[in-house]
C-alpha positions as CSV (number, residue, x, y, z in Angstrom):
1,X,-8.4,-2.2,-10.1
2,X,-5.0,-3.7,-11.6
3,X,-5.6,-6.3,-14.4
4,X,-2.9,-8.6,-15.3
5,X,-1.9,-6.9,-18.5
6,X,-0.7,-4.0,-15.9
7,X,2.1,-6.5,-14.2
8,X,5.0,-5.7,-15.7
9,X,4.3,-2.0,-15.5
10,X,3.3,-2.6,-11.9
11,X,6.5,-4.6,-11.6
12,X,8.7,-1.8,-13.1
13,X,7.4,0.2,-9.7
14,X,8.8,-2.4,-7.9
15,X,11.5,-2.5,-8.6
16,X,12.2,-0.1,-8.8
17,X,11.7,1.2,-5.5
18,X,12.6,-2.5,-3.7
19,X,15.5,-3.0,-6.4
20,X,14.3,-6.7,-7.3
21,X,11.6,-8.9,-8.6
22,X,10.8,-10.6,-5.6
23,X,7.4,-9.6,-5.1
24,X,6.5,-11.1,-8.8
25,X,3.9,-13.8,-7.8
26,X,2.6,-12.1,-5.0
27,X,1.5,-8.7,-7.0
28,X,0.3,-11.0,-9.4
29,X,-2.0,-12.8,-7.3
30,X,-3.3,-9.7,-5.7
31,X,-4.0,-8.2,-9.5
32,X,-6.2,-11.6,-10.1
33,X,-8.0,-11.7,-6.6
34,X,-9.0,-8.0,-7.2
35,X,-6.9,-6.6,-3.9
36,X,-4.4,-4.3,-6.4
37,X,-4.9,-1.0,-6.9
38,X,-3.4,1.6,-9.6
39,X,-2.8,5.3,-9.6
40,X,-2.9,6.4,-13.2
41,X,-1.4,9.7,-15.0
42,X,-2.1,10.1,-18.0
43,X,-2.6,6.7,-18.4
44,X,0.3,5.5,-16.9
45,X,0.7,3.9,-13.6
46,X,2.5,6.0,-11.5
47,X,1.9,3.2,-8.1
48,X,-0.1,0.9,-6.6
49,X,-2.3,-0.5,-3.5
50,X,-2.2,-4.3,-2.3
51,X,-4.9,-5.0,0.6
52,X,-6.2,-7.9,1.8
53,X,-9.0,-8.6,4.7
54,X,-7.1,-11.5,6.6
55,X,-5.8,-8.9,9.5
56,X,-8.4,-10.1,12.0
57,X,-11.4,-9.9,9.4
58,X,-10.0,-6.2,9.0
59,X,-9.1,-4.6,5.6
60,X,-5.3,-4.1,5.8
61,X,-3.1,-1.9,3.7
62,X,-0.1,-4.1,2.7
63,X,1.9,-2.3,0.2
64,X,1.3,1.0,-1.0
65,X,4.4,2.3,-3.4
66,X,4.3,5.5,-5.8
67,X,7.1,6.0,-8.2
68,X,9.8,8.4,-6.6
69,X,9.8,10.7,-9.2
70,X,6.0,11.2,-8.4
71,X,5.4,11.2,-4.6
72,X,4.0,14.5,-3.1
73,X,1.7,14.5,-5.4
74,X,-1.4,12.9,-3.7
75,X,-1.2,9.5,-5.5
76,X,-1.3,7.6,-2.6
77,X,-3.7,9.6,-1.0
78,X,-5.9,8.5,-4.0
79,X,-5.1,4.7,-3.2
80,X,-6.2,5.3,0.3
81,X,-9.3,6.8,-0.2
82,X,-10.3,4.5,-3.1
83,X,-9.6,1.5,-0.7
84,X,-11.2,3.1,2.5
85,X,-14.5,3.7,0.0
86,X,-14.1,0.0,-1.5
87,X,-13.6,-1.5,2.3
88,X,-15.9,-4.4,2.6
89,X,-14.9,-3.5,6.8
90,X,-15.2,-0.8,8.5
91,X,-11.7,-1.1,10.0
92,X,-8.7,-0.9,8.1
93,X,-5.6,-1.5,9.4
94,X,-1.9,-1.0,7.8
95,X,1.7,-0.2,9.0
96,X,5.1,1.1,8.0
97,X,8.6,0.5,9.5
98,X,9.3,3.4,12.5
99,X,12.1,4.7,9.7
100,X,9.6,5.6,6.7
101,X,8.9,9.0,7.8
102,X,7.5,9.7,4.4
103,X,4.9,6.9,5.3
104,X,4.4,7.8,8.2
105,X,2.9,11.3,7.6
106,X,1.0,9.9,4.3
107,X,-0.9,7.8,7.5
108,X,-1.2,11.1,10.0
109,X,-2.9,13.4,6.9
110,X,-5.2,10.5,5.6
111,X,-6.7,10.4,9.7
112,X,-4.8,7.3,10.1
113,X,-3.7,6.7,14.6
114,X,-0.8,4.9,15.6
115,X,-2.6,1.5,17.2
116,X,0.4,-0.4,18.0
117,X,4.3,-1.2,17.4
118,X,5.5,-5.2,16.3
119,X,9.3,-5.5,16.9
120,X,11.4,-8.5,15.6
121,X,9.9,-7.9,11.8
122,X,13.5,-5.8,10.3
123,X,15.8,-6.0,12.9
124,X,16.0,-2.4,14.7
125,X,13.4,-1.0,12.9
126,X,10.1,-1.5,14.6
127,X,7.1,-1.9,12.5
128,X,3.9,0.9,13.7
129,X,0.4,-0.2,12.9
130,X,-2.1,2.2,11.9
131,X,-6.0,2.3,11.9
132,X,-8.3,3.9,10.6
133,X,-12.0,3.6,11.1
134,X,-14.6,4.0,7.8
């Protein structure tokens, strides 16, 4: 689990990859409610895991984002297996936009099944849900 002295590392991710702080309060409140997950290497955080269990009393994957220099590398397969073995459900839920490719074959080799497609969220870009049952 994240602890609050891993923010600003957890941050640097972030931005990284979204290109602004944004996200700031809402990592941080994840880190203190226990719903943030890290990947380490060599004791540095190479990404993190956000969940939640407020999708229809279902565990749901929120944010899941690996530094770029790492991906490929089975870091977040790591965060989805610790989280699926962590689950206080047995579902667990989360999506990616229809143009996150990358995602969406992380989802396909972890056993995840398309359950569903949410349009209106980024305009043109349909959202696909995924599930995944313990």
């Amino acid at each position: 689990m994240a602890k609050l002295i891993d923010l600003d590392d957890i941050m640097k991710i972030d931005e990284e990859v979204i290109g602004d702080n944004s996200r700031r309060e809402y990592i941080r409140k994840a880190i203190e409610e226990k719903r943030c997950i890290v990947a380490n290497d060599k004791n540095i955080i190479v990404g993190f895991l956000i969940f939640d269990t407020h999708f229809f009393d279902c565990s749901f994957i929120s944010l899941i984002i690996v530094i770029p220099t790492e991906r490929r590398k089975g870091y977040a397969t790591s965060l989805i297996e610790y989280i699926i073995n962590i689950s206080p459900t047995k579902k667990i839920f989360s999506s990616t936009n229809k143009s996150n490719q990358r995602m969406q074959e992380v989802f396909k080799a972890n056993g995840f099944i398309q359950s569903g497609l949410i349009g209106n969220l980024d305009e043109g870009d349909p959202e696909i849900i995924y599930f995944k049952s313990k």
